[in-house]
N, C-alpha and C positions, 0 to 999 in steps of 0.2 A: 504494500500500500504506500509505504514510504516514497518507491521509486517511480509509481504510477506520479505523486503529488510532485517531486521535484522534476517529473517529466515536463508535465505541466507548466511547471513554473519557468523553465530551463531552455523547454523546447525537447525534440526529438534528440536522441543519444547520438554518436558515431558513431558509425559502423564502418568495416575497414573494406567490406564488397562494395560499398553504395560509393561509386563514381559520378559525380558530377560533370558535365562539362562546363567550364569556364566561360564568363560572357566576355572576352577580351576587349572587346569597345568599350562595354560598362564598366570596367574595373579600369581602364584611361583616362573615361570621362571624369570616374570619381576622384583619381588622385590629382587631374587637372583642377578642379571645382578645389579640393580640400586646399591645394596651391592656392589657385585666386581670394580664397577667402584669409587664408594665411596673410598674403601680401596686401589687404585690403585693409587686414586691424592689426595696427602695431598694438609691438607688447601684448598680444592676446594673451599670453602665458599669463602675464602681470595680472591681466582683469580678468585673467579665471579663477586666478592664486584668491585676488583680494573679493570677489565677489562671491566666494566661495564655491563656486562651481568645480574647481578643480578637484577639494578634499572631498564632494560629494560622489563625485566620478571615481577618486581611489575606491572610497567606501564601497560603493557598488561593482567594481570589479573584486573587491575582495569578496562579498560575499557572494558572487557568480563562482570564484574558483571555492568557494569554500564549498557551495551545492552542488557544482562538476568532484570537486572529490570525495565527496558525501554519496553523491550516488554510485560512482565508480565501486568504491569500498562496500556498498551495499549489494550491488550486482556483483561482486567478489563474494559474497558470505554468502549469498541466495545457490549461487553457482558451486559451490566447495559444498555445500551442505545437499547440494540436487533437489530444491525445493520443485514441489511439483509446478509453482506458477512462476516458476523463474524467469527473469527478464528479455533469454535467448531467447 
């Protein structure tokens, strides 16, 4: 039930079969945009620090890697124990 909840919250898991193909325009366009918007506000870094937008972006990346290896560790103990609704 745990791993159903932090699916949810997370998004779907890895999987090392599930191949995507890459949209290579869209991944140009977006580091061109990230660029122009970079060059467009100085000091961004400064008015994320002081606005506190920046501490709030650490925060929520920590607690995304903390529920990526919350779930990992739980599909580990599901899988070692061969529960019957296991997350494979």
């Amino acid at each position: 039930a745990a791993i159903a909840e932090l699916d949810g919250v997370l998004g779907p898991d890895f999987d090392a079969g599930n191949d995507k193909k890459e949209n290579r325009a869209g991944k140009i366009a977006e580091a061109g945009g990230k660029t122009v918007v970079n060059a467009l506000i100085p000091f961004r870094g400064l008015v994320r620090e002081i606005s506190g937008a920046a501490p709030a972006q650490r925060r929520l990346n920590a607690a995304i890697d903390a529920g990526l290896a919350r779930r990992g560790f739980l599909r580990g103990i599901a899988k070692g124990r061969r529960c019957s609704r296991s997350p494979d």
